[in-house]
C-alpha positions in Angstrom: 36.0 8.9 -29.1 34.8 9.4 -25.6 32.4 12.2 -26.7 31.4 10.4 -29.8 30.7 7.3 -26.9 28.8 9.4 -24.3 26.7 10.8 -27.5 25.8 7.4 -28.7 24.5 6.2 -25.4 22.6 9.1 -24.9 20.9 9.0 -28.3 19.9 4.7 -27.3 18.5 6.2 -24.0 15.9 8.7 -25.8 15.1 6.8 -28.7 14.5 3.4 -26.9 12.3 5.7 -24.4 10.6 7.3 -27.0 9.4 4.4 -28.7 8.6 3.1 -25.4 5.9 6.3 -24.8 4.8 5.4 -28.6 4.5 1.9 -27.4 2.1 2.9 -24.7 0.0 5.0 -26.7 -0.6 2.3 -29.2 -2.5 0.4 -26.8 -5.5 2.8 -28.2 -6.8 2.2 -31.7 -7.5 5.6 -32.0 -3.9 7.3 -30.6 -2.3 4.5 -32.9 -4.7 5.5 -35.9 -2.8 9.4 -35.8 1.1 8.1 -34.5 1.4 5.2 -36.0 3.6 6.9 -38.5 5.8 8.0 -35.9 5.9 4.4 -34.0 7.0 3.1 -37.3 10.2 5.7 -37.4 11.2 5.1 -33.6 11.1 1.1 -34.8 13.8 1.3 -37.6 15.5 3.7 -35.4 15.3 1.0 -32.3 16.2 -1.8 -34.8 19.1 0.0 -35.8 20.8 0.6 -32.5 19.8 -3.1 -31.3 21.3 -4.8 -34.5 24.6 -2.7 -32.9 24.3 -3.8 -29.4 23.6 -7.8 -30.6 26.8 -7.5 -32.9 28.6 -6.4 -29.8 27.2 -8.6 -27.0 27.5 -11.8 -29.4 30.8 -11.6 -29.2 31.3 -11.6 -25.3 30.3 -14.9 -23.4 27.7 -13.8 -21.2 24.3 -13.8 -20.1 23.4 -11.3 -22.9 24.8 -14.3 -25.2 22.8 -16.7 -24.2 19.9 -15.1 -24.5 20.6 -13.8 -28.0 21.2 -17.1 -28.9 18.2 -18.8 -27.9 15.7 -16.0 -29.7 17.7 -16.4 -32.3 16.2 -19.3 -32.9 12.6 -17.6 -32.8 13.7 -15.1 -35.4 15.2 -17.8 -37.6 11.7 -19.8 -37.6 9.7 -16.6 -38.4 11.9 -15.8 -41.0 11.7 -19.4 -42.8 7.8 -19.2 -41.9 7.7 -16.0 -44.2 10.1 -17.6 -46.8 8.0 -20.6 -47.4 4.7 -18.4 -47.6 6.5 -15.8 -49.5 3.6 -16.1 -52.0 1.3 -14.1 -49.4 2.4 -10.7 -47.9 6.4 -11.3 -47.8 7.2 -7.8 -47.3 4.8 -7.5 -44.7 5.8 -10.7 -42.8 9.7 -9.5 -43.1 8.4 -6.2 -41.1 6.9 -7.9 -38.7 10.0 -9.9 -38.3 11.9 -6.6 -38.0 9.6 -5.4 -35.3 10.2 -8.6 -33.4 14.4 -7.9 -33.0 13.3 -4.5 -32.1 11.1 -5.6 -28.7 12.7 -8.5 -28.0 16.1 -7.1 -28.1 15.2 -3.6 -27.5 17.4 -4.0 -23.8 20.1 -5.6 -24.7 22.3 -2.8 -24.6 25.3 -0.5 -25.9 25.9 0.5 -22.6 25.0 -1.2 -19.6 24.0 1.6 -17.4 21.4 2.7 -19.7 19.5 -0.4 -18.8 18.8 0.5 -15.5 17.6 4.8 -16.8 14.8 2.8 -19.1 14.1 0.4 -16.5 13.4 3.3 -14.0 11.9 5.3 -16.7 9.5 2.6 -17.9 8.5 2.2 -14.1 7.4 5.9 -13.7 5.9 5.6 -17.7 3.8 2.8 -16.4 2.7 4.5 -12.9 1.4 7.3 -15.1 -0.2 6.0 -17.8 -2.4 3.3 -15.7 -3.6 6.1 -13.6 -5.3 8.1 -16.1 -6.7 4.8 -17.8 -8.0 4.6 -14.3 -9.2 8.1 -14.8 -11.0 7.7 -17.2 -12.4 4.6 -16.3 -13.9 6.4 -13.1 -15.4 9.0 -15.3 -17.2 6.7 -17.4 -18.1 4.5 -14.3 -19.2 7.6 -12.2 -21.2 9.4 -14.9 -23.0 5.9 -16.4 -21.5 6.8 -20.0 -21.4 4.3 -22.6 -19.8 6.2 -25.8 -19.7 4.3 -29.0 -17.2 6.1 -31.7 -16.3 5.7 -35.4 -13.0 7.8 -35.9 -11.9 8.6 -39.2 -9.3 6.0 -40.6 -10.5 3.1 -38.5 -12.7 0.4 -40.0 -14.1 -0.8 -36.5 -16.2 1.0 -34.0 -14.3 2.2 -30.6 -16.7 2.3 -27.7 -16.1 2.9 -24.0 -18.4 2.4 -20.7 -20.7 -0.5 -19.8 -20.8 -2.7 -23.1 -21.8 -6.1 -22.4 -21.1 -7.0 -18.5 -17.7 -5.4 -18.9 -16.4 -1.9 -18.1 -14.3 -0.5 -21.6 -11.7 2.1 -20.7 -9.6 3.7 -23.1 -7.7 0.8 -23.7 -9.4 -3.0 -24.3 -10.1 -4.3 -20.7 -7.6 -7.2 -21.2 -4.5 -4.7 -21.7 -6.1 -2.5 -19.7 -6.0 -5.4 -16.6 -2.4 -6.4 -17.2 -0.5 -2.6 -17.4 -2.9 -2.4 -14.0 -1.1 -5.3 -12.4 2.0 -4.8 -14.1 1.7 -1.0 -12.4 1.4 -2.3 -9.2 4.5 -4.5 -9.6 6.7 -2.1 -11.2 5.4 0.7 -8.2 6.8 -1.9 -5.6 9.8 -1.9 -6.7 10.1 2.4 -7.3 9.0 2.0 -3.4 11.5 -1.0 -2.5 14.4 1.0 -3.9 13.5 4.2 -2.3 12.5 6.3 -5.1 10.5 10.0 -5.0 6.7 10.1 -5.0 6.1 6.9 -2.8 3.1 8.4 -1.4 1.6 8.4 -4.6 2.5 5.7 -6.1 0.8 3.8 -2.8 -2.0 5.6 -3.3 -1.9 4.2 -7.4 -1.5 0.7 -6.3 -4.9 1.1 -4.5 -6.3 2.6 -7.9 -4.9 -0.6 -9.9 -6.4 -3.1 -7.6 -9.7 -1.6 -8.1 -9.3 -1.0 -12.0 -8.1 -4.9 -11.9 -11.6 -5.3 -10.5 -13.4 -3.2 -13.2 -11.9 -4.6 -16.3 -13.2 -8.0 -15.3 -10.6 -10.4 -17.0 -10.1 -13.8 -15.7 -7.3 -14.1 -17.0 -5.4 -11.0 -15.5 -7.2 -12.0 -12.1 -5.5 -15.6 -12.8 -2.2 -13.9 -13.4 -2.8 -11.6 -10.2 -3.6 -15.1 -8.2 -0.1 -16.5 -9.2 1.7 -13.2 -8.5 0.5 -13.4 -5.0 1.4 -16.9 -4.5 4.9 -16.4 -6.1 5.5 -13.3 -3.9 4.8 -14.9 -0.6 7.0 -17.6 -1.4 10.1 -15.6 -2.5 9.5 -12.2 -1.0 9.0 -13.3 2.2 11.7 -15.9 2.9 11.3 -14.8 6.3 8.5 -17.2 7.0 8.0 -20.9 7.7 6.2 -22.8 5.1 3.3 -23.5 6.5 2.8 -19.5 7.3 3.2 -19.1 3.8 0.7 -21.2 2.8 -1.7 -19.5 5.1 -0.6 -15.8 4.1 -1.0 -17.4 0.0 -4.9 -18.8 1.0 -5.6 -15.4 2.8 -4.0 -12.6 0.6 -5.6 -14.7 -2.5 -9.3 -15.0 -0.3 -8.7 -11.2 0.1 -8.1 -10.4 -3.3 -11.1 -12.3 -5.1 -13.1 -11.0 -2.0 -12.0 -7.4 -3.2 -12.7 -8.0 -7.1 -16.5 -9.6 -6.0 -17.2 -6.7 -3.8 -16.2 -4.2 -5.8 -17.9 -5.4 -8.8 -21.3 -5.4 -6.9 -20.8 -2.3 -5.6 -20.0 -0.5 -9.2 -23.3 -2.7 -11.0 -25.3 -2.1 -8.0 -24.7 2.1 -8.5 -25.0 1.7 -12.1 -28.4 0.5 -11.5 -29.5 3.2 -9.4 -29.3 5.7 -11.4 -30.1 6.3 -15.9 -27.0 5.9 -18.1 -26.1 7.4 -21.5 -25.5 6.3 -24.5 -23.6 8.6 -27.0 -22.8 7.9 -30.4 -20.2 10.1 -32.1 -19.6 9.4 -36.2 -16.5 11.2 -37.7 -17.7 11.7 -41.2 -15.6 14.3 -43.8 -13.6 15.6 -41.3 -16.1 16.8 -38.9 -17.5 15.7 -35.5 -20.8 15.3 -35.5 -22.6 13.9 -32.1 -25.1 12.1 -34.0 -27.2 10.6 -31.5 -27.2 11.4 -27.0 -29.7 9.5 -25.7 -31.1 7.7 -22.2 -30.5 4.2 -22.6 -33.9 2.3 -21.9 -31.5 -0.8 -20.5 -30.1 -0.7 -18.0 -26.7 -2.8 -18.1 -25.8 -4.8 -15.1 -21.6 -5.1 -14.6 -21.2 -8.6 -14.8 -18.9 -10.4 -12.0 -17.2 -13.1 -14.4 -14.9 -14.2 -12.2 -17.4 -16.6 -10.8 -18.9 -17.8 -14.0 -17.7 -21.0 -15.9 -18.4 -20.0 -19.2 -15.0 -19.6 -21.5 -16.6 -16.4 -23.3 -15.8 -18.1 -26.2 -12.0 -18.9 -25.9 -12.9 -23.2 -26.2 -14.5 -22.5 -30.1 -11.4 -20.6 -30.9 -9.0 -22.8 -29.1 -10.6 -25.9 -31.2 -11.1 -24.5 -34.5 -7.5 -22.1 -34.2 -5.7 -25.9 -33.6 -7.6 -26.9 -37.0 -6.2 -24.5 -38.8 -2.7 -24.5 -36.9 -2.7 -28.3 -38.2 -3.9 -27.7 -41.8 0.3 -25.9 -41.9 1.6 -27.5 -38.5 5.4 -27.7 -39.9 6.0 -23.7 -41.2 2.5 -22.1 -40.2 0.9 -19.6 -42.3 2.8 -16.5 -41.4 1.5 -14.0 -39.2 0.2 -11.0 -41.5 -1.6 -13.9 -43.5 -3.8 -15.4 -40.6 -6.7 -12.7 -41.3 -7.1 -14.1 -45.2 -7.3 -17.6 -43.6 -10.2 -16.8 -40.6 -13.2 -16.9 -42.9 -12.8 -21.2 -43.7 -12.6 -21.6 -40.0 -14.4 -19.0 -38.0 -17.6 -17.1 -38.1 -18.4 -13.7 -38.5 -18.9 -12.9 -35.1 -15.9 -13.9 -33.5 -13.5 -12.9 -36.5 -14.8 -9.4 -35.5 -15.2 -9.3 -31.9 -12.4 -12.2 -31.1 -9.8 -12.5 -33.4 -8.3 -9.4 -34.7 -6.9 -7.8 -31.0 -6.1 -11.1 -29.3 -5.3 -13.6 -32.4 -5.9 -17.1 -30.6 -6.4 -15.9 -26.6 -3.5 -18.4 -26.3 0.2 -17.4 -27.1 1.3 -21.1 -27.8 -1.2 -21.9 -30.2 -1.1 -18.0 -31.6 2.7 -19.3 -32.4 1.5 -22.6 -33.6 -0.8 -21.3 -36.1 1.2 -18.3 -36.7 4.7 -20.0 -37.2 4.3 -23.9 -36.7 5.6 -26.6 -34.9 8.9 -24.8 -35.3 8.2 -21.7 -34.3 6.1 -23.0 -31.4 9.6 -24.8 -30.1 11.7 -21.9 -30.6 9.5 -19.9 -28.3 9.3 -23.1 -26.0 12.5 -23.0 -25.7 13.1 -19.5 -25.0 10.5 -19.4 -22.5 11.5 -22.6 -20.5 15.4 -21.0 -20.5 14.1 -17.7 -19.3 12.0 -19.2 -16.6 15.2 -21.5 -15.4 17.2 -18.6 -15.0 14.4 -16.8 -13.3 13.5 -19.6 -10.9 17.0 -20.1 -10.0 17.5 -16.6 -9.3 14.4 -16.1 -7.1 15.5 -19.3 -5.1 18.7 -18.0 -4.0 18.0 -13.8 -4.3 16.5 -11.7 -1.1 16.5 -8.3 -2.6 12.7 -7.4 -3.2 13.1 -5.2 -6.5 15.0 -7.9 -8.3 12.9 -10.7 -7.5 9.6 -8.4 -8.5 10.5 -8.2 -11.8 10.8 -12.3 -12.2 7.4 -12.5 -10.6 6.4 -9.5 -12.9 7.8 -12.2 -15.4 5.6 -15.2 -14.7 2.7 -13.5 -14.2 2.5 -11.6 -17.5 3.3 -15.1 -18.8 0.3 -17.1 -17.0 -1.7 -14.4 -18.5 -0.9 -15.4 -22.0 -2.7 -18.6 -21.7 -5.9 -16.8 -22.1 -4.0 -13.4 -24.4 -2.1 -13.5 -27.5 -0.3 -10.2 -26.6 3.6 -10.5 -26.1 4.3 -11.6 -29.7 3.3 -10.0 -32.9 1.9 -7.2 -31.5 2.7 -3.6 -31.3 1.0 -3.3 -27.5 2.9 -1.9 -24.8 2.5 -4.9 -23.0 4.4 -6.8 -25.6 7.0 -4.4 -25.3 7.3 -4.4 -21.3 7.2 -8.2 -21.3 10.4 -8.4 -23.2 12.1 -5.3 -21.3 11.2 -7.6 -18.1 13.1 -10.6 -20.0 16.5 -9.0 -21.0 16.5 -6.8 -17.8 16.0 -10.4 -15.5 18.4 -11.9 -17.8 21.0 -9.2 -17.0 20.4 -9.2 -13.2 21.1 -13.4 -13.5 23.8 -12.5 -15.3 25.0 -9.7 -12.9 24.7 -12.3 -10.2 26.9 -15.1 -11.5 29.5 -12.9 -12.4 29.8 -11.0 -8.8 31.9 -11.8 -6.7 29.3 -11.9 -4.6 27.8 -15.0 -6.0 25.8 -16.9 -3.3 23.8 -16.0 -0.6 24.1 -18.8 2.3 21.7 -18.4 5.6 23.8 -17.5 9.3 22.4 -20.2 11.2 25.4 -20.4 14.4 24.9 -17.9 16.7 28.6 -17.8 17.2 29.2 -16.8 13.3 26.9 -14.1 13.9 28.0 -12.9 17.4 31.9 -12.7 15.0 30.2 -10.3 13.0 28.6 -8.2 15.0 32.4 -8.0 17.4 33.7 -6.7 13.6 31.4 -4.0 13.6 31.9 -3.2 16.9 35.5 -2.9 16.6 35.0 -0.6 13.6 32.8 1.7 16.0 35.7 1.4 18.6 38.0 2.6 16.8 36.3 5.7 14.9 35.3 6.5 18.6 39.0 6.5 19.8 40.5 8.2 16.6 37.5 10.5 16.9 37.3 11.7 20.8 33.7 10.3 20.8 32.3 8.3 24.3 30.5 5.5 23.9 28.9 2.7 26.2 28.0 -1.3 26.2 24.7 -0.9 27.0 21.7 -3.5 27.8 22.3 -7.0 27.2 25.9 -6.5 25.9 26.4 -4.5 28.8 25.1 -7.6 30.8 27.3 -10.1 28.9 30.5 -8.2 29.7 30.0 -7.9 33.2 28.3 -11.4 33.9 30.3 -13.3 31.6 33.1 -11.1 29.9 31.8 -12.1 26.5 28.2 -12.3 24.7 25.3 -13.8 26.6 25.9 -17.4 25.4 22.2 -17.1 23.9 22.1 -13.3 23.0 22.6 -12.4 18.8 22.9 -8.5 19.0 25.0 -5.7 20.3 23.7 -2.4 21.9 25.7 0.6 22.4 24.9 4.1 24.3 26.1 7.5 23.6 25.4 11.0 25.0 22.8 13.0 22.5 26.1 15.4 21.4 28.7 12.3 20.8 25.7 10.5 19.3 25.2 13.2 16.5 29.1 13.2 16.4 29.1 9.9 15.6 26.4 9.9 12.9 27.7 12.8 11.5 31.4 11.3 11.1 29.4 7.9 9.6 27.5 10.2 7.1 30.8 11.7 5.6 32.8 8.5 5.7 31.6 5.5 3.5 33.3 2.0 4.1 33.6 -0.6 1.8 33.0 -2.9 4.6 30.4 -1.3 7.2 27.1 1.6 6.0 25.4 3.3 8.1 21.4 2.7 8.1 19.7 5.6 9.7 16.5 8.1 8.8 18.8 10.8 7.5 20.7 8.7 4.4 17.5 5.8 3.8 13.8 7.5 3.9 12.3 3.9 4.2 14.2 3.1 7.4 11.6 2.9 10.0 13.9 3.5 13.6 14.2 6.9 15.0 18.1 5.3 15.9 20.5 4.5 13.7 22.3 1.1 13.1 25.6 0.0 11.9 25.4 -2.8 9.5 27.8 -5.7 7.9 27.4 -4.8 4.3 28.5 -8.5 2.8 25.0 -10.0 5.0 21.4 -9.2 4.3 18.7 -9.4 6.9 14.6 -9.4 7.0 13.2 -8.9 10.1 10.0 -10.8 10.9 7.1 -8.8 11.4 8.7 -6.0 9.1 7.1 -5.0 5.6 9.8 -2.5 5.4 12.6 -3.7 3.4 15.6 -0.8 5.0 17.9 -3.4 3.0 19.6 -3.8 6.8 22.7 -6.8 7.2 23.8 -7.9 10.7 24.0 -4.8 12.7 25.0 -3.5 16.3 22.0 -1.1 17.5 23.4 2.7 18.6 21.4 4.5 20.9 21.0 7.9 21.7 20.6 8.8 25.5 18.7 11.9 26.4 17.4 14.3 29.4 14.6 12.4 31.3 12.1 14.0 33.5 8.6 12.5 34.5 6.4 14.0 32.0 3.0 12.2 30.7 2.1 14.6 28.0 5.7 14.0 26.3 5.2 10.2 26.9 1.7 10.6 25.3 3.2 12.1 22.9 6.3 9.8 22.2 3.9 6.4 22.2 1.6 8.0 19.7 4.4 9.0 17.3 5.9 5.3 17.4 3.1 3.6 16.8 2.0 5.6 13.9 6.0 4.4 13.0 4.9 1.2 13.4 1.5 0.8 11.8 3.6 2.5 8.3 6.2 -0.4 8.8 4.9 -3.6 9.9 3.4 -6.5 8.5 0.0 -8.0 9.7 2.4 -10.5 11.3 4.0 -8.0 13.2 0.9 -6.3 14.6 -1.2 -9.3 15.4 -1.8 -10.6 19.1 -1.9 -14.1 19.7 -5.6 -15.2 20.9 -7.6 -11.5 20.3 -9.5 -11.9 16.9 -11.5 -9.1 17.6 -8.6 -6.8 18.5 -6.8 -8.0 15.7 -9.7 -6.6 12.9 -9.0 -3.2 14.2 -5.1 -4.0 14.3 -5.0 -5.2 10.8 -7.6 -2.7 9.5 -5.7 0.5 11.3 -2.5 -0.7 9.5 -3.9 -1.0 6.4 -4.7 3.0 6.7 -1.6 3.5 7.8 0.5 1.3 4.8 -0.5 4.7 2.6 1.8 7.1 5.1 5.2 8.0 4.9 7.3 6.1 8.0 10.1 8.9 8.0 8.0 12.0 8.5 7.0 10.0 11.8 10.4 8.6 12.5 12.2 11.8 12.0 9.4 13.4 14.6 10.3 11.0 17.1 14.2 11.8 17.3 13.5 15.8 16.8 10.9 15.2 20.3 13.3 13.0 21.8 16.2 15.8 21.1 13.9 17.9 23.4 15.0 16.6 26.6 18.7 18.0 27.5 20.6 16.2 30.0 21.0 19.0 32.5 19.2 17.4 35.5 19.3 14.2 37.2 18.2 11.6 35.1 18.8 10.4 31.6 17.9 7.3 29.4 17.1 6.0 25.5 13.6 7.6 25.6 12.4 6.1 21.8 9.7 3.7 24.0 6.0 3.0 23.5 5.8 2.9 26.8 8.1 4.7 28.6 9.4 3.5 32.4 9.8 6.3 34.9 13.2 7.9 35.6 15.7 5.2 37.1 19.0 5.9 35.4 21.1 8.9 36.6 23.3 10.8 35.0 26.2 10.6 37.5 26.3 6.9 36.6 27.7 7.8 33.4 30.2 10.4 34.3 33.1 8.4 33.1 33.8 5.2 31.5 36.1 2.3 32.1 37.5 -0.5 30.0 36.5 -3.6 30.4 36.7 -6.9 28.9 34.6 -8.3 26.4 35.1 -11.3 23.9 38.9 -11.0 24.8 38.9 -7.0 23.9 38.4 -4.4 25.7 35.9 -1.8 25.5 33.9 0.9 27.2 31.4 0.9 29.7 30.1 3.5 32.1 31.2 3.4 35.6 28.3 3.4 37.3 27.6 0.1 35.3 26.2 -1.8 38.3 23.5 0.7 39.5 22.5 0.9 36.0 22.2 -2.7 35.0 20.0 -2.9 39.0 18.2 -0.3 38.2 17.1 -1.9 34.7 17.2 -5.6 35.6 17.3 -6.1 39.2 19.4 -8.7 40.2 21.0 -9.2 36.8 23.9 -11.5 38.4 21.5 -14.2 38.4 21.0 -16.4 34.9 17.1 -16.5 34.0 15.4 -20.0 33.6 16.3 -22.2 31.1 13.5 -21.7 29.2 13.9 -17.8 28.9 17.5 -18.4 28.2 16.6 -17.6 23.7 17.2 -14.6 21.7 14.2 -12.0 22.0 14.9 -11.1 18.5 13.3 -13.0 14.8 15.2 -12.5 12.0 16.8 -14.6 9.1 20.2 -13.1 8.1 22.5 -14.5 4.6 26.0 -14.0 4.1 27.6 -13.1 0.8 29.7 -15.8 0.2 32.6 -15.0 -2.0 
């Protein structure tokens, strides 16, 4: 039975993911036109396997349930729809039915951990297929093509280029606009959880935002514009609300600044030079270029992002509500809108308008299509999905998760302009629905952990607890484990000056020797606990310090400043102490390296400096360039440069600085440690403690003012309440 299981789930994986590759190429008339057969065959396959995984999750009271229930209702009102018109196209309107349970259901699954494989797989799908619609975009673009083509088997001509005001990829530029976005979304999260190829799929972002710029649709711009505002809010729940208002009003001036510019730029080459114009006719089964010619027009790219014309959508938004209310109980039934058009629509826009986006509005698509009661079953599905989703992205801080709600929402705000994430076979219809069930599952995940609620560490106290846990862990691996260790900095402060934590101070630092230090790490990269991880270059590539930290894995913590999500909790600091010799050219060498670290790993918060506008253009501009690199080919360079220095002379330190003192600390200082108390415990510090702490401080005896007596560090940090 096992094997028989095992096989089972395997076969959902490759079929669901094989009709999601089908799914994608149907986005072009032309690749549908030749697979269409097979799309149809991976659909009754699909539908099979997800009339299986309904029967089973209906019976378990869960998330998956819910959900079931609620587009139940949506299939029960298409289905009564195609009874009542079961004069017109029955059989037609009971496939489309069928093909509905396939996308909408297609992740509600047999197995649970197959979710997560198409998830990842759909991700990667996605990252490919935009780029070389991007492609071939840029070809067209580049080479001033404009190519109209009548394949065989297809009633309507395909064309690609410059056709009026609006660059035509492979794919319309509507679908083409929202896999573009949906690309950049779906990369952020391969990036946020760490996967291979994030280089790349950086590098694809930047070719999305402009082919987001070239498709020139409102209503994907629109949907971009929300995505920002919704990203801000519950990305970064770091900031204060007035900063996020200002980071919503500048990323959103940036981004219709971007989508202007480029625009001009693209219409203003295409008018420098002569395009082409080739028409290719294929006519009993051969190609025949039947006309290459220089056009004598020279198109102009229109920028319709600032024009106030509808482009058409008001005539068929009045006239599609005139026909929606000549059936408003049952509708007319989807395959039987197209015999209707004629008594409501002209010519023109029954060709040009109606047959790829039905009503450029998915509510009155579904009002037309279905009626009043099909409009309130998807209603109702949509306002329950979007509760779920709201209330997860309100109380969630892990990026990936909450991407896919705003992935969500944004898709959605399209569709007031698009009829594309109900009967029809585009990709985007498909990934709208994976985006439903899969946010569905992670609510439902959610409520059923243990781990239900997140609740923000506000008392310093409740912190400084957690941080003496992990601390205590380290003590006692060091003891079982022969490795030295030291207080160091601040907490080495605390324990002398007050036997405890600096009242005001929220982090512990600790020193070790280079050799105990690897010993250390090395013991922590074998040993996973339930309760404590180690964060550190070697076992997280998007960790941006060259030291390692030890973190409280029931917390989370964002870092202000920090674009980096290293997924850190509270944490104690562990630093690795090295040979140090006066040496400019190392030092040169060191500050260049952590900067680079820090220009791949900050925000434009962290970077900027208070009062320098001009300074802060070249700031923000050099860590733009630098968003594209890879932070742990710098951050492992820093540690290898640092493991240069041996301590075999007279002075030794934590030589990871920008901008590095001169030698102060010797080495004879730490030639032994001592107990001492701390926060009723005892633990180790280095003899010498006193010269040290001089050396670093001065005359650290004495309290600062009252007004330097805060935390240097900015952070918000949750605790998994259980």
């Amino acid at each position: 039975m096992t094997k028989a299981k095992e096989l089972i789930f395997q076969m959902e994986f490759y079929i669901k993911c094989l009709f999601i590759i089908l799914s994608i190429f149907s986005m072009s008339k032309i690749l549908y036109s030749t697979l269409g057969i097979f799309y149809k065959l991976a659909t009754a396959a699909v539908f099979v396997i997800v009339m299986l995984a309904v029967f089973m999750n209906l019976k378990k009271s869960d998330g998956y349930r819910r959900y079931l229930i609620v587009t139940m209702g949506i299939i029960a009102s298409q289905l009564i729809t195609a009874i009542v018109n079961y004069q017109y196209n029955f059989t037609g309107n009971i496939i489309e039915i069928i093909f509905m349970c396939s996308y909408m259901w297609l992740l509600v699954p047999l197995n649970k951990k197959t979710i997560d494989k198409i998830m990842m797989f759909t991700a990667y799908c996605t990252q490919v297929a935009s780029f070389l619609l991007f492609v071939f975009t840029l070809v067209m673009v580049i080479f001033r093509l404009t190519i109209y083509w009548q394949p065989s088997g297809l009633s309507s001509t395909v064309y690609f280029g410059l056709v009026d005001g609006r660059i035509w990829g492979f794919v319309n530029p509507n679908s083409t606009s929202i896999l573009a976005y949906a690309s950049i979304l779906l990369g952020l999260v391969l990036i946020f959880k760490q996967m291979k190829y994030a280089k790349f799929i950086k590098y694809n972002i930047i070719c999305q935002i402009i082919n987001i710029a070239f498709q020139q649709s409102r209503g994907a711009m629109i949907s971009s514009v929300v995505m920002i505002a919704l990203y801000v809010v519950f990305i970064h729940k770091d900031l204060s609300i007035i900063k996020k208002i200002k980071r919503i009003v500048l990323l959103t001036g940036v981004f219709v600044v971007a989508m202007v510019g480029i625009n001009s730029i693209v219409s203003s080459y295409l008018q420098l030079g002569t395009s082409e114009t080739i028409t290719i006719d294929y006519t009993d089964s051969k190609l025949n270029f039947t006309e290459k010619k220089e056009s004598s027009k020279k198109e102009e790219l229109t920028v319709r992002i600032s024009e106030s014309t509808s482009s058409g959508r008001m005539y068929i938004w009045e006239n599609g509500l005139v026909m929606g209310l000549e059936k408003p109980v049952f509708g007319y039934g989807t395959r039987n809108l197209q015999s209707h058009y004629n008594d409501f629509f002209n010519k023109y826009t029954i060709e040009n308008s109606l047959i790829g986006g039905n009503f450029h509005n998915i509510f009155l698509t579904l009002f037309v299509a279905s009626g009043a009661l099909g409009l309130v079953a998807f209603t109702i599905t949509i306002v329950y999905v979007s509760v779920e989703f709201l209330k997860f992205l309100w109380i969630n801080v892990e990026k990936e998760k909450s991407l896919y709600m705003i992935l969500f929402f944004g898709i959605l705000t399209g569709q007031l302009f698009e009829s594309i994430i109900f009967y029809s076979t585009n990709f985007i219809n498909i990934l709208f629905w994976m985006v439903v069930v899969y946010g569905v599952s992670l609510c439902n995940e959610y409520k059923n952990s243990p781990q239900c609620q997140m609740c923000e560490i506000t008392d310093i106290e409740e912190l400084q607890r957690m941080e003496l846990a992990i601390l205590d862990y380290i003590h006692e691996i060091c003891e079982k484990e022969g490795i030295q260790y030291f207080l160091s900095y601040g907490t080495l402060i605390g324990a002398v000056r007050h036997k405890g934590f600096i009242p005001w101070d929220d982090d512990i630092d600790i020193w070790l020797f280079r050799d105990q230090y690897e010993k250390l790490q090395s013991y922590l990269l074998e040993h996973d606990n339930e309760k404590f991880g180690l964060k550190s270059y070697h076992n997280d590539p998007s960790y941006m310090y060259p030291f390692m930290k030890i973190i409280d894995k029931d917390t989370y913590l964002l870092e202000n400043g920090i674009r980096l999500d290293s997924k850190l909790g509270v944490y104690i600091d562990i630093f690795p102490i090295d040979g140090h010799i006066e040496d400019k050219e190392f030092e040169q060498e060191m500050s260049t390296l952590i900067k680079k670290s820090q220009l791949c790993s900050y925000s434009f918060e962290g970077v900027k400096a208070e009062g320098k506008p001009l300074e802060n253009i070249m700031r923000y501009g050099a860590l733009a360039a630098y968003s594209l690199k890879d932070v742990h080919s710098y951050v492992k360079a820093i540690d290898e440069l640092a493991k240069t220095r041996k301590i075999d002379g007279e002075y030794c330190d934590f030589l990871m600085y920008k901008s590095m003192k001169k030698p102060t600390i010797k080495t004879e200082w730490f030639k032994e440690a001592i107990d001492w108390e701390f926060c009723g415990k005892y633990y180790k510090i280095p003899i010498g403690y006193d010269q040290i702490l001089r050396a670093d401080y001065g005359d650290y005896m004495q309290l600062p003012p009252v007004d330097k007596q805060v935390s240097h560090h900015n952070f918000k940090a949750w605790e998994l309440k259980k």
